[in-house]
MIDOLO-301929 format. One record per residue (C-alpha): residue in three letters; chain; x, z, y. Coordinates in pm, 1 decimal. Each point is the difference from the previous one (the first is absolute). Layout:
+--------+--------+----------+----------+----------+
| residu | chaine |        u |        w |        v |
+--------+--------+----------+----------+----------+
|    ALA |      A |        X |        Z |        Y |
...
+--------+--------+----------+----------+----------+
This chain:
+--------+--------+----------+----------+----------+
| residu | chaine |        u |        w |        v |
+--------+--------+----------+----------+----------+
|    UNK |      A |   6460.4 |  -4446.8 |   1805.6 |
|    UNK |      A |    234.8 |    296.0 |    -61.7 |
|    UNK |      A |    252.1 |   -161.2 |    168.3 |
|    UNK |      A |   -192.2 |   -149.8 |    373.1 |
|    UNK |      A |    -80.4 |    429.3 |      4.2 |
|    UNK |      A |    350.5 |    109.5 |    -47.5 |
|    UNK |      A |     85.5 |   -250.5 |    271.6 |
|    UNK |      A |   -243.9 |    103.7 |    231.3 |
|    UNK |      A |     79.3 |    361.3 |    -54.9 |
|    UNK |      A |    409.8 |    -46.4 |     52.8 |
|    UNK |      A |    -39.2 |   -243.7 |    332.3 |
|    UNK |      A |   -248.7 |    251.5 |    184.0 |
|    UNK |      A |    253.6 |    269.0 |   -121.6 |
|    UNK |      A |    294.5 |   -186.6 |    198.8 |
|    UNK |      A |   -236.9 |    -88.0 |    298.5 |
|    UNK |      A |    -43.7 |    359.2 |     59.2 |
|    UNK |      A |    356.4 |    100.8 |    -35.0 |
|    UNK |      A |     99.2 |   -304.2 |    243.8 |
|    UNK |      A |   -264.9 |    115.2 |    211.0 |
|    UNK |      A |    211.9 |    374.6 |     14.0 |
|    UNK |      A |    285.7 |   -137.4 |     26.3 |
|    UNK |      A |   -112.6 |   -199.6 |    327.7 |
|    UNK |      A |   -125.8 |    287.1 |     94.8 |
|    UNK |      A |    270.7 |    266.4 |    -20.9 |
|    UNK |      A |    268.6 |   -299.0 |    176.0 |
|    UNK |      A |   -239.5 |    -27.6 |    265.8 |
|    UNK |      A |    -24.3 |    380.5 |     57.9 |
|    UNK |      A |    385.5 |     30.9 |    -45.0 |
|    UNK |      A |     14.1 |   -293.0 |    288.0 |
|    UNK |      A |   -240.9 |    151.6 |    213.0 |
|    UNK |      A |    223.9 |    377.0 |      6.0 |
|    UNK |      A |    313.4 |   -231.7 |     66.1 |
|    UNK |      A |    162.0 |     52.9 |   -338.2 |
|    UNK |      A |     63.0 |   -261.4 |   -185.4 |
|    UNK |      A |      7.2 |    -11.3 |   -385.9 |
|    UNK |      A |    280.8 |     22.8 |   -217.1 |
|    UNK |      A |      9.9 |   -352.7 |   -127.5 |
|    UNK |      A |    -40.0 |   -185.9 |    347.3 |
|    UNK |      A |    222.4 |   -234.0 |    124.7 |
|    UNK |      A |     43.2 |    -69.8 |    393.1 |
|    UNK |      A |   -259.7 |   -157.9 |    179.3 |
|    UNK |      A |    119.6 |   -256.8 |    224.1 |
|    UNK |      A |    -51.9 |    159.5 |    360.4 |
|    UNK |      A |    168.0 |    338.5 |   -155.3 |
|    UNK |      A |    309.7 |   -270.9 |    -93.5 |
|    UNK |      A |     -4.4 |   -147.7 |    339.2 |
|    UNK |      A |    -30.5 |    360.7 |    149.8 |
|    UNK |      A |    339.3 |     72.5 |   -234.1 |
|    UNK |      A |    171.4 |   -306.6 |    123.1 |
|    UNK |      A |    -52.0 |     24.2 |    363.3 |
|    UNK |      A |     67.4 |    367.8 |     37.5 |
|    UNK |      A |    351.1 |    -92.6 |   -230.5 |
|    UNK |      A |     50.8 |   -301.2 |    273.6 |
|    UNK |      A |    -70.2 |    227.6 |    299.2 |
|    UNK |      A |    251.3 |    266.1 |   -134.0 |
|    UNK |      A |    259.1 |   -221.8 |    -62.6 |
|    UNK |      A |    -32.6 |   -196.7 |    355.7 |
|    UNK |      A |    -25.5 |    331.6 |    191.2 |
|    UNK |      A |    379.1 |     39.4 |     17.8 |
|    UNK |      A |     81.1 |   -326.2 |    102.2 |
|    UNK |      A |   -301.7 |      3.1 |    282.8 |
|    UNK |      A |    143.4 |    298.0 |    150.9 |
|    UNK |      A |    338.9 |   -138.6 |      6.2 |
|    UNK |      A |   -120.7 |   -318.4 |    178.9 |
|    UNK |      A |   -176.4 |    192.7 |    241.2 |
|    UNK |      A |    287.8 |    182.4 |     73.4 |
|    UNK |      A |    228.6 |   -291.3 |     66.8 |
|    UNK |      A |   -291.5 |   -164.7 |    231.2 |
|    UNK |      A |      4.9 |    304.7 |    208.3 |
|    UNK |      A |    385.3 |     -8.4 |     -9.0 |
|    UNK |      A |    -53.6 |   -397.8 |    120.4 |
|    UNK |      A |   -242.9 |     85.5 |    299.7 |
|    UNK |      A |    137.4 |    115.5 |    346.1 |
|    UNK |      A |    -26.0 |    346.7 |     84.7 |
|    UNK |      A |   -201.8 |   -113.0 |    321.0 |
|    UNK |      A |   -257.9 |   -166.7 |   -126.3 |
|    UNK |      A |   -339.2 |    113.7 |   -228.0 |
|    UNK |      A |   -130.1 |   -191.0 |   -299.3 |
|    UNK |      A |   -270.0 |    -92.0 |    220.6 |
|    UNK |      A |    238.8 |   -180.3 |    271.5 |
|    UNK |      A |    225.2 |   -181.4 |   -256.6 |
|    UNK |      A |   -339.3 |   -154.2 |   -189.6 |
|    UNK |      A |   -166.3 |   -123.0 |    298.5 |
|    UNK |      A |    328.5 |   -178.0 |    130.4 |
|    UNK |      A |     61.1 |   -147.9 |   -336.8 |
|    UNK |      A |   -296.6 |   -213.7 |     64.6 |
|    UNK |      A |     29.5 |    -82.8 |    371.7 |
|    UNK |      A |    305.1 |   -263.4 |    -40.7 |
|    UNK |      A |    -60.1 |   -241.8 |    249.9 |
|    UNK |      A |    116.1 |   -375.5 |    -69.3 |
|    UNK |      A |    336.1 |     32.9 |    201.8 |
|    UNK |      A |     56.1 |    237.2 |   -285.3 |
|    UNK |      A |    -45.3 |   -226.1 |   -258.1 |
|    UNK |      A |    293.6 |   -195.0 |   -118.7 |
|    UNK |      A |    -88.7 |   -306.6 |   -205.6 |
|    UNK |      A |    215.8 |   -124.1 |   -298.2 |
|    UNK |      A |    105.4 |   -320.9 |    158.7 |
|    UNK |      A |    189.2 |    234.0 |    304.8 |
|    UNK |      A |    151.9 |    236.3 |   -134.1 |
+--------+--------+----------+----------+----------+
């Protein structure tokens, strides 16, 4: 009988510590901290991975927009060149077979 009390006794003494513990992670969340012992959550990692992506592409983005603007004509705006990209008429179309 000893024993079923002792039992008793130790598992509500770890419910309410787990209970504190939940409850001082959840405060700790809530202020934006998080605790020591925490490993990355998976949309901080994708945050991490994206931002490292975007920082690494930046260069090379600004480089090809530099070279487009180098490839456009002086006379024309972005506007002008993108709408007469898609008004080739068929006469403008050479097929495989002819050319």
């Amino acid at each position: 009988m000893g024993v079923v009390i002792v039992a008793m006794v130790l598992g509500f003494t770890l419910i309410v510590v787990k209970m504190g513990l939940d409850y001082s992670k959840s405060k700790l969340l809530e202020a934006g901290e998080r605790p020591p012992d925490a490993t990355l959550l998976m949309s901080e990692l994708q945050e991490m991975i994206a931002g490292a992506v975007a920082e690494a592409t930046d260069p090379l983005r600004t480089r090809i927009d530099q070279l487009e603007q180098n490839q456009l004509p002086a006379s024309s705006s972005d506007e002008t060149v993108w709408s007469s990209v898609g008004e080739a008429s068929e006469s403008d179309v050479v097929s495989p077979e002819n050319a």
